[in-house]
N, C-alpha and C positions, 0 to 999 in steps of 0.2 A: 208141204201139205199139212205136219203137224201147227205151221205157223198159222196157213189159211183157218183149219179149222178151230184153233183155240181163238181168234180176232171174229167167227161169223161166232162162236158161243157167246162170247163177250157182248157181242151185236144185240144177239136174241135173247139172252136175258136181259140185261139192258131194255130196253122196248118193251118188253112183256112185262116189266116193271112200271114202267110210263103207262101202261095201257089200262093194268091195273086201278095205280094208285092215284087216279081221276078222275071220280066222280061228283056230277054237281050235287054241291051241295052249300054251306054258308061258309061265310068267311072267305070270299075270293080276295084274287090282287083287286083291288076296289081301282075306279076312278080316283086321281087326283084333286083334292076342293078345288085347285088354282084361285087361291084368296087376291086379291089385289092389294095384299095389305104389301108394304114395302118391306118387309122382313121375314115374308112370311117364306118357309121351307117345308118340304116334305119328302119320307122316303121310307122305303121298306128295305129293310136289310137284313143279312142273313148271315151267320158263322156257324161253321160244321168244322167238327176235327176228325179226321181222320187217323188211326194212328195219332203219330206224331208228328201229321203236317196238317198244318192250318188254315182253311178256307173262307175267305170273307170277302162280303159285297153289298153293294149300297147305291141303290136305283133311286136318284135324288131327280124331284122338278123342285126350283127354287126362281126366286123374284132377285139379280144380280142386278147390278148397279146400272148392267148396259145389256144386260138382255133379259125381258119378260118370259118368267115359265121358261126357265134354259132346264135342259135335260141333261143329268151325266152320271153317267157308270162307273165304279171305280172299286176294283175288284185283286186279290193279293189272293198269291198262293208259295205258301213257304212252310219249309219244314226245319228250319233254325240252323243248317247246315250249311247252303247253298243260299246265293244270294235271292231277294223275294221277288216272283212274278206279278209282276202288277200289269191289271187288264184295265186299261182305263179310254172312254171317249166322251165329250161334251158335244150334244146338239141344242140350236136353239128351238123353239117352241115349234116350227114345220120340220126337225129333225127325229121328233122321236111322238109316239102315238099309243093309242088304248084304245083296246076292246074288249068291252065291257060281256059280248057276249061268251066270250072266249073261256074264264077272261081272262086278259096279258096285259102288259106293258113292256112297249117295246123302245129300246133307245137307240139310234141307229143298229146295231146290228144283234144287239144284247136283248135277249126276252126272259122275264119272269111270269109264269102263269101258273093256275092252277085254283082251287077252292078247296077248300078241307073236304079228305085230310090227306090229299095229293096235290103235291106243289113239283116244278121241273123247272132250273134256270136253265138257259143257254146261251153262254159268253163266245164270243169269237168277231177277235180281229187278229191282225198281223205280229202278235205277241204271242199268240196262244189260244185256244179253244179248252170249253171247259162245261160241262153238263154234270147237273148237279141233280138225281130226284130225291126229293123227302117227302115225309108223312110225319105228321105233326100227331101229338100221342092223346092230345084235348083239342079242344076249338077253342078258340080266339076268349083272352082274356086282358079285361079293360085294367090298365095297370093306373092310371093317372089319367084324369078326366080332362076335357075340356074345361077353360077358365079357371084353371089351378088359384088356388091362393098362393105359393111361392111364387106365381107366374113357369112354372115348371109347362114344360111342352106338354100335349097328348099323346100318352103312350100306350099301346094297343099291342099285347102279345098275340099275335095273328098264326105263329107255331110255338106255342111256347117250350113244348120240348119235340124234338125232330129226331127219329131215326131217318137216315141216308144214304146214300150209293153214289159214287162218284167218279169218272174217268178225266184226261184233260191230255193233251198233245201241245208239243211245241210248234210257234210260228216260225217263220222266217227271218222276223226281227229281233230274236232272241238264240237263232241258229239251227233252228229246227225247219218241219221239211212240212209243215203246214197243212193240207189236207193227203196228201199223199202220204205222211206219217202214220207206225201206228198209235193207237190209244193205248193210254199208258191208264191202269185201273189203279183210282182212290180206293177203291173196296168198301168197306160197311164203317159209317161212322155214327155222332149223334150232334146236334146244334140246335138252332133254335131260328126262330123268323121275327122280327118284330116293325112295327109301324107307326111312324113317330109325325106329330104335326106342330111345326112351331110357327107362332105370328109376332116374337120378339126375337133381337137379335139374340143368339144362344150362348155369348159373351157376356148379357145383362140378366140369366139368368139362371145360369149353372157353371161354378165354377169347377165342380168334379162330379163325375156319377159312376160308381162304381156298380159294374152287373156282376152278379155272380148266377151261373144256371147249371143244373145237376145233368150232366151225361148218362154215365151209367150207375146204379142204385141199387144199394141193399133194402129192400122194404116197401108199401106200397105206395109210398110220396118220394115225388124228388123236388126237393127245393127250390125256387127260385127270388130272388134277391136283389132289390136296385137301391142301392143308396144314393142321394143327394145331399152335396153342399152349394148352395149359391154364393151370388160373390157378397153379399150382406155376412152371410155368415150361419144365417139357418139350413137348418137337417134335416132331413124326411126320410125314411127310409119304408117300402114297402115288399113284403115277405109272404111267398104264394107255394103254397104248396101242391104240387099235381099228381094225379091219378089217373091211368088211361082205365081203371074202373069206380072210380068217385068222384063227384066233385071236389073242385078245388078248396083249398081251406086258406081264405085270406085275413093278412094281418099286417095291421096297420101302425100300433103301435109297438116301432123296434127299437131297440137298442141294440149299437153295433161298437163294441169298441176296440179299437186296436192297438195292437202289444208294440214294444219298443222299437222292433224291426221294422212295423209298417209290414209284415208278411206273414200275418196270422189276426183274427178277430175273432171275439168270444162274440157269443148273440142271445139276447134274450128278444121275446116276442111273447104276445099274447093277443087275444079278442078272446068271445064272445064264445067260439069254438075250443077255444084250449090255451096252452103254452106251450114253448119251444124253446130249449136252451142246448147249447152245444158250443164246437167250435168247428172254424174254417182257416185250414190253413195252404200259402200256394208250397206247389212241390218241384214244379219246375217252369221256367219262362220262356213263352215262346217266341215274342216279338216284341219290337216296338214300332211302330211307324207313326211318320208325321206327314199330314196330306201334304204342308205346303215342301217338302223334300220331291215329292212326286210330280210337283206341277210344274208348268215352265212359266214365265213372266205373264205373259198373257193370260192363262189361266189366273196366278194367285191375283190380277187386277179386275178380273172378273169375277173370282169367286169373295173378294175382301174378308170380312171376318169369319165365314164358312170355314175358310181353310185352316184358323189357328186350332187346331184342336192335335193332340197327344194321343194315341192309345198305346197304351202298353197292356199287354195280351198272355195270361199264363194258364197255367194248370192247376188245380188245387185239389185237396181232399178235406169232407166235408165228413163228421160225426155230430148229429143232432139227436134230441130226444124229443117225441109229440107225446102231450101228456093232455089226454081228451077223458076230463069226467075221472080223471084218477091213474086212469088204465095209458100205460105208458109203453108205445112204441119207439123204437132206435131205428135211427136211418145212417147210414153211409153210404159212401162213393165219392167219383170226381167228379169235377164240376171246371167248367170254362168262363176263366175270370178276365173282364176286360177293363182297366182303370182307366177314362176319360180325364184329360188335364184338357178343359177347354181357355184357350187363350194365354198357352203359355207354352214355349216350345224350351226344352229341356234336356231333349237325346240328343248324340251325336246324329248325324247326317247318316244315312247307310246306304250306300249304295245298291240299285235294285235293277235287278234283268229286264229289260224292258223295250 
């Protein structure tokens, strides 16, 4: 009895969360462009930590060599202990669909929906089931514009910072007992959402981009961070600071440099609004993965240069200072930091539950 009724509370908060935190409003999962360009990719993705287990996913429609607007989900849950859960399916263009009214996208069995400042995934296949609600703490913020001059993709922070709640159950393919199971609770986390459009290959135009985004915060900004290197050799980095009661304070011209380790970077920034100097440094690593370890033949022939990409995935803690008109604010907290190696695979292999 004590089981039934702690699994129907779990239920009913749950839901009365979803119920809540979706209202229409701007900023939904949008329509796909489906460009016809030959390279062209798009996806919204999303990373929440919980604790100390790490949640990430990536609803890509992209233009592959042998199928138009192929659709594929491909989603990891690990906590640096036990081996990673990877939720992954590819459909082609009649396998996966959007509604706009809704709105969702849906990949065969996988849906993202929701508009600000309520968003809800829902993963499930034979691996594992996985419900994720968030609330994004601002609305949708333009990080990198269309027709970049680095040739840099369009990137669109669509939650830029995310409070969350999260449950997920084992499949049968990984020894679990699938919907007859119970739900096991992620509890309260923080992440972020973002929505990227590329129309060159992402090999000719970024050889690393490093994100860093603020979880939890001393003060009333929490920082967010994306450095670029291309494969030429130029740098850009752009530096957003958010407020769920102010506008954002953007900055364009950064300087990021980093200490001897490669595991710490001092930062200066400034505009129009102020300076910002501090440092960032990681404090513990959560992952590595590499797509093409997760795919089998068929996939990395279909997905071609899509798949070479690196992410290595940690934790960090961040001491900054905003100096606006004189009057100087200090920020802290952690921050979830993901380093991008595209086109160059470098980790060992890791074997993953799946």
């Amino acid at each position: 009895m004590i089981v039934i009724v702690r699994r129907l509370s779990m239920v009913v908060q749950f839901w009365f969360l979803a119920f809540i935190m979706n209202p229409a409003h701007a900023e939904p999962i949008g329509q796909p462009t489906l460009s016809k360009n030959k390279d062209y990719s798009e996806y919204w993705e999303q990373q929440f930590l919980f604790g100390e287990t790490l949640v990430t996913s990536k609803f890509l429609i992209a233009n592959f060599a042998f199928s138009k607007h192929h659709g594929l989900m491909i989603a990891t849950l690990e906590n640096g202990k036990d081996d990673a859960i990877i939720i992954k399916n590819g459909r082609k263009r009649s396998g996966w669909s959007n509604d706009a009214s809704e709105p969702s996208l849906t990949i065969f069995q996988h849906k993202l929906s929701g508009s600000f400042p309520g968003y809800f995934m829902r993963l499930h296949n034979t691996a594992a089931e996985l419900d994720v609600l968030y609330s994004a703490d601002t609305k949708a913020i333009p990080l990198i514009e269309a027709g970049d001059t680095l040739g840099l993709p369009q990137i669109d922070l669509y939650a830029p910072a995310a409070r969350a709640y999260g449950r997920w159950r084992a499949g049968p393919e990984i020894g679990g007992e699938g919907e007859a199971g119970e739900w096991l609770p992620l509890g309260h986390g923080f992440g972020y959402g973002i929505h990227v459009i590329q129309q060159t290959n992402p090999a000719k135009s970024i050889r690393r981009w490093l994100r860093f985004t603020a979880l939890e915060s001393v003060g009333d900004y929490k920082p967010i961070l994306h450095a670029f290197e291309t494969p030429s050799g130029a740098h850009r980095a752009v530096l957003v600071l958010v407020s769920r009661f102010r506008d954002p304070l953007m900055f364009n011209a950064v300087e990021l440099l980093p200490s001897e380790s490669g595991d710490s970077w001092t930062l200066h920034a400034k505009s129009s609004q102020g300076t910002v100097t501090g440092t960032l440094a990681i404090t513990n690593k959560l992952s590595s993965f590499n797509l093409k370890d997760n795919m089998n033949t068929l996939e990395k022939l279909v997905a071609g240069s899509l798949a070479d990409s690196l992410q290595q995935r940690s934790k960090a803690r961040y001491q900054i200072t905003l100096n606006v008109n004189g009057a100087e604010t200090d920020l802290e907290g952690d921050a979830l930091v993901e380093d991008i190696l595209v086109g160059k695979e470098k980790a060992k292999k890791r074997r993953s539950r799946r």
